[in-house]
C-alpha positions as CSV (number, residue, x, y, z in Angstrom):
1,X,12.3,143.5,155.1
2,X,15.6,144.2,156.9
3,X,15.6,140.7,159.3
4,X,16.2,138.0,156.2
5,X,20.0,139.0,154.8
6,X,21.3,139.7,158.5
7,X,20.1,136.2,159.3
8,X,20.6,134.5,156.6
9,X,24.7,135.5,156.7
10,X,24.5,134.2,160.8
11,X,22.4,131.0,159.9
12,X,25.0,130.0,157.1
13,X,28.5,130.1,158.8
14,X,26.3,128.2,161.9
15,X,25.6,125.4,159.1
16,X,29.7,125.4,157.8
17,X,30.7,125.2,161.1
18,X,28.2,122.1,162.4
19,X,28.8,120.7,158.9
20,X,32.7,120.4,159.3
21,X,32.3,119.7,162.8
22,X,30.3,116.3,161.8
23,X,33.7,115.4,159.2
24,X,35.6,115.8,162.3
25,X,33.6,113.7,163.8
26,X,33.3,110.9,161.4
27,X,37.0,110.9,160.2
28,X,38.1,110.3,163.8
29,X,35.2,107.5,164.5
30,X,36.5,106.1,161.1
31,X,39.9,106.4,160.7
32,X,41.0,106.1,164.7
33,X,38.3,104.0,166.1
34,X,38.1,101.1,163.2
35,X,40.4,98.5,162.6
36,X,39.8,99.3,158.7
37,X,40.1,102.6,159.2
38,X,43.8,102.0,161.0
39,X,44.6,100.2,158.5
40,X,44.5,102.9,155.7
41,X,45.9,105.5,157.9
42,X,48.7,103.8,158.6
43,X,52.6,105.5,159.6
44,X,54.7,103.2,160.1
45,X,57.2,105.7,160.7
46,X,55.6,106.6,163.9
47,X,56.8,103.2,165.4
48,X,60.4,103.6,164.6
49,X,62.7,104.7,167.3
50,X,64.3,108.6,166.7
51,X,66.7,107.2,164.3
52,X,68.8,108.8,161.6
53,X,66.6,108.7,159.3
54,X,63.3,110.1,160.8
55,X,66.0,112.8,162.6
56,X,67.2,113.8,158.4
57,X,63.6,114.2,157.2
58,X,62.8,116.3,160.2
59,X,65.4,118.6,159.1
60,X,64.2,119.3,156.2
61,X,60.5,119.0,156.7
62,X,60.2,121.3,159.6
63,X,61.7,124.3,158.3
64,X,59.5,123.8,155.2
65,X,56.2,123.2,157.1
66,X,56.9,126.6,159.0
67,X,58.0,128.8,155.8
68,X,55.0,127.4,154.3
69,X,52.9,128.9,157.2
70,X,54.7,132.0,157.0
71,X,54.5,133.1,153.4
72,X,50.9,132.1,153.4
73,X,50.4,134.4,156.8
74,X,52.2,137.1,154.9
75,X,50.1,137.0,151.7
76,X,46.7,137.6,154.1
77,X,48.3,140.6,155.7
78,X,50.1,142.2,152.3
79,X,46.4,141.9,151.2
80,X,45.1,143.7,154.3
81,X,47.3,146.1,154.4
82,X,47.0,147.0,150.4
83,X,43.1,147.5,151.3
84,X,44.1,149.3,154.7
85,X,41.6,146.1,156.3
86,X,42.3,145.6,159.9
87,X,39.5,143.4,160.3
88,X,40.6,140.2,157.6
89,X,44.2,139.4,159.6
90,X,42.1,139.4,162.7
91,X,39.4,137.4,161.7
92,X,42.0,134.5,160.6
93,X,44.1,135.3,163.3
94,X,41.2,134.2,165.4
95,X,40.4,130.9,163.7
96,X,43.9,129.9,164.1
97,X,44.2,130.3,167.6
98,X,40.2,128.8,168.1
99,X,41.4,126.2,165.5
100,X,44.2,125.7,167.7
101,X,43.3,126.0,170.6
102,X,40.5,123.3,170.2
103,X,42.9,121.3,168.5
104,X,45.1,120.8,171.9
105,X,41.9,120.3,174.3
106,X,41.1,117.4,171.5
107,X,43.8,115.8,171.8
108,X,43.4,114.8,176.2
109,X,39.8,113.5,175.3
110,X,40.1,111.9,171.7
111,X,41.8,108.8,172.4
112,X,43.8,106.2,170.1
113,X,43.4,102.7,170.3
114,X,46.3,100.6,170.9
115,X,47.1,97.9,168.6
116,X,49.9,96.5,165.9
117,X,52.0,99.5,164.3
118,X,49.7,102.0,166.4
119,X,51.6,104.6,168.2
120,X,49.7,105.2,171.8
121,X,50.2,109.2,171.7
122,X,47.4,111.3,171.7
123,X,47.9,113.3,168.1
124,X,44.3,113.7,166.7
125,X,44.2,116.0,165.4
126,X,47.5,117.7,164.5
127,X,47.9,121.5,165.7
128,X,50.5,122.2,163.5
129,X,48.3,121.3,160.6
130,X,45.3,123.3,162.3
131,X,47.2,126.5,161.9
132,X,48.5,125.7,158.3
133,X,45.0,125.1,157.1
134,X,43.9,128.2,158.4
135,X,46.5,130.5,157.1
136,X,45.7,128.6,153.8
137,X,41.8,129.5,154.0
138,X,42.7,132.5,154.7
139,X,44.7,133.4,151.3
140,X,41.8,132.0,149.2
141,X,39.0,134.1,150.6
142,X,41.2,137.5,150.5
143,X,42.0,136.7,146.9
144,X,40.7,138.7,144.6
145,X,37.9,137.0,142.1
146,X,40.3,137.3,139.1
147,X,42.6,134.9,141.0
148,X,40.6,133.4,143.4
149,X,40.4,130.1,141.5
150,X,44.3,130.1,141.5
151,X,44.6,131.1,145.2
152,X,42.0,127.8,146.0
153,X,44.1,125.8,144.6
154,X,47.2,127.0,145.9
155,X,45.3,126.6,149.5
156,X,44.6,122.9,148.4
157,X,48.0,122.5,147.4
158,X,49.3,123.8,151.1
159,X,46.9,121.9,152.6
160,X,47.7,118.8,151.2
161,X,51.8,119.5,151.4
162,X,52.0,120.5,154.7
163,X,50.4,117.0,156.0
164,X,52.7,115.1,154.2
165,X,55.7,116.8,155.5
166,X,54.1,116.3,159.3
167,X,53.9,112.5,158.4
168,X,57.5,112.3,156.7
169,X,59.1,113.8,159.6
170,X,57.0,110.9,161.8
171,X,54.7,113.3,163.7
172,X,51.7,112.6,162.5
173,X,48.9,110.4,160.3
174,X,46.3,111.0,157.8
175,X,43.4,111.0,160.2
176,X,45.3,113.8,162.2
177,X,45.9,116.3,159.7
178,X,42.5,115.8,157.6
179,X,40.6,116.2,160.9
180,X,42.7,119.6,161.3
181,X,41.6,120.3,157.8
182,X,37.6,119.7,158.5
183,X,38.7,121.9,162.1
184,X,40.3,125.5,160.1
185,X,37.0,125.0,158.1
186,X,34.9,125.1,161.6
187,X,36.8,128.2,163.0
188,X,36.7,130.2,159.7
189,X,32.7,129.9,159.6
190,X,32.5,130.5,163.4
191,X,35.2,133.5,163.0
192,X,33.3,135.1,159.4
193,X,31.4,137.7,161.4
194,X,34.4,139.5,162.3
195,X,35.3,140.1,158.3
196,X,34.6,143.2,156.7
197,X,30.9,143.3,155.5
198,X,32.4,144.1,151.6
199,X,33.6,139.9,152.2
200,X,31.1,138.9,154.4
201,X,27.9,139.5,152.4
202,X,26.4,137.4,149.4
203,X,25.9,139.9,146.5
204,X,24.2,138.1,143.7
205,X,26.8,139.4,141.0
206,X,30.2,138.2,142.8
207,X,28.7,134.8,143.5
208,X,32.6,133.1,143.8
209,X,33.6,130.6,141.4
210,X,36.1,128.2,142.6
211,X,37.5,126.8,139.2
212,X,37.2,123.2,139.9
213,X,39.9,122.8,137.1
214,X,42.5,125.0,138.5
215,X,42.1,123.3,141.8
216,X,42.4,120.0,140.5
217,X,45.3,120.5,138.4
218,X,47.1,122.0,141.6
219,X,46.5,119.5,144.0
220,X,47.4,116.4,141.5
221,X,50.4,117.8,141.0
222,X,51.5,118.2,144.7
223,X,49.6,114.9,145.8
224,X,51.8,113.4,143.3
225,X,55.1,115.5,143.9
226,X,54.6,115.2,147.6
227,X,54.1,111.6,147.5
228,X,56.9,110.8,145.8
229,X,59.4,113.1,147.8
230,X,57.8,111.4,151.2
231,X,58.6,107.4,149.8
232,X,61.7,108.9,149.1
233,X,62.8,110.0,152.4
234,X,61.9,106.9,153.5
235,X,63.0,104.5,150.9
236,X,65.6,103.3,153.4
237,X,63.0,101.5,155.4
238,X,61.6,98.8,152.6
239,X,58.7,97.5,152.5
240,X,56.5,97.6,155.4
241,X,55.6,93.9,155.5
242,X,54.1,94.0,158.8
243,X,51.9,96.8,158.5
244,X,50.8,96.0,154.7
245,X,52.3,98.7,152.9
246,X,55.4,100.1,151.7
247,X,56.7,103.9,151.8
248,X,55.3,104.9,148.5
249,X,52.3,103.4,149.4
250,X,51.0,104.9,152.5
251,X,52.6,108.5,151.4
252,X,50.2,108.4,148.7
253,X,47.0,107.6,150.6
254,X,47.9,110.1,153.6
255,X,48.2,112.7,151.2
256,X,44.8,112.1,149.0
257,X,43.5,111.6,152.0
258,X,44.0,114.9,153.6
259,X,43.8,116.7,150.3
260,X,40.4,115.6,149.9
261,X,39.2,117.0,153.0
262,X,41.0,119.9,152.1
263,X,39.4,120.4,148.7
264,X,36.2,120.4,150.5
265,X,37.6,123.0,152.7
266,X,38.2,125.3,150.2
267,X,35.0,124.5,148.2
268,X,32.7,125.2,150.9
269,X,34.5,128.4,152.3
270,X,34.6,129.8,148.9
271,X,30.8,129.5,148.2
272,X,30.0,130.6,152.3
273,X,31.9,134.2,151.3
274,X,32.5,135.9,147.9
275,X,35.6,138.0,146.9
276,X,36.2,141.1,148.4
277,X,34.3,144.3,146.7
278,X,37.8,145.4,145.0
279,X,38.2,142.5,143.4
């Protein structure tokens, strides 16, 4: 009578974790290995030299990419420390730096196919992105469940904002940043048995809701903010006539195409482990 809930809460996280590790696998053989694929996760920023422009959106993207880490980092340990919970900031802690750290061996053994507006660098996926995604997961499961719905949505949002501002500043595509999405996903599951049992456990009364309206509201508005502020740092370059696709263009299908990974993200975390038992 005691074997079925500790295996069921071991089997589960095992499942996330192969699960997202098969996106992984399928947005690099899609959107790095096929000419199709290429072709929607295009940057043509990536093939301009360091110029002016790439060096002003840097500025201002950089800066906002690390903040963005940093408040979100800050909102899992107020929580922690509100709850006197040791075991939450490490637990995330340690899927950032698996997330991470897997992130940087994938890089020497994933390679990129060289071809028209292809840059030749290793950069799937992105590590910067890894960590972001993380951090992000990690201020929707320590939400409470009165706001959990909200916090999902804010993690979408960050999720999806963060990419962009790695592909405006001409560090990274798409495929890069939704495969570091799919990655946090893997590292939270493989990292869940180190959270507190009160966040851990399914109890049949907390089952999580994730507010699929809430979420979706949050993450149009920043795919569509972010979208428009990314064409507009690079309105200076025209249209992209030898890649296919202007600024505006290719900002808006890098970021849906992160955010949707993302969304799943968040979906699946948030039904793999309930709210904590003060919420």
């Amino acid at each position: 009578m005691s074997h079925p809930p500790p295996r069921r809460s071991r089997v589960a996280p095992a499942a996330t974790a192969l699960g997202a590790v098969a996106v992984f696998a399928a947005l690099y053989q899609w959107l790095v290995r096929t000419p199709s694929g290429r072709r929607w996760d295009l940057n043509p920023l990536l093939v301009l030299a360091p110029d002016d422009l790439v060096r002003d959106a840097r500025t201002v993207c950089g800066p906002t990419l690390y903040a963005l880490i940093g408040v979100l980092a800050a909102v899992v340990a107020a929580r922690a420390w509100r709850r006197r919970d040791v075991r939450t900031p490490v637990a995330v802690a340690a899927a950032t730096g698996l997330a991470l750290a897997v992130a940087e061996a994938a890089k020497a053994v994933l390679a990129r196919p060289s071809g028209p507006w292809v840059h030749e660098a290793a950069t799937f996926p992105s590590g910067h992105a890894a960590v972001l995604s993380c951090v992000a997961l990690g201020a929707a499961l320590s939400a409470p469940a009165r706001t959990r719905a909200v916090w999902a949505g804010v993690a979408v949002a960050a999720m999806a904002a963060g990419p962009a501002l790695l592909m405006a500043g001409a560090w990274h595509r798409a495929s890069d940043t939704a495969g570091s999405a799919a990655l946090a996903l893997a590292a939270i599951a493989v990292c869940s048995p180190m959270l507190p049992a009160s966040v851990r456990e399914r109890r049949g009364r907390t089952r999580p809701v994730l507010g699929p309206a809430a979420v979706a509201a949050a993450t149009a508005v920043v795919v569509v903010a972010v979208a428009l502020v990314t064409a507009r740092l690079t309105a200076d370059l025209g249209a992209m006539t030898g890649a296919g696709a202007g600024p505006t263009a290719w900002a808006a299908r890098g970021v849906m195409t992160t955010a949707t990974v993302a969304a799943l993200a968040v979906a699946v975390a948030c039904r793999l482990l309930p709210p904590p038992r003060d919420a």
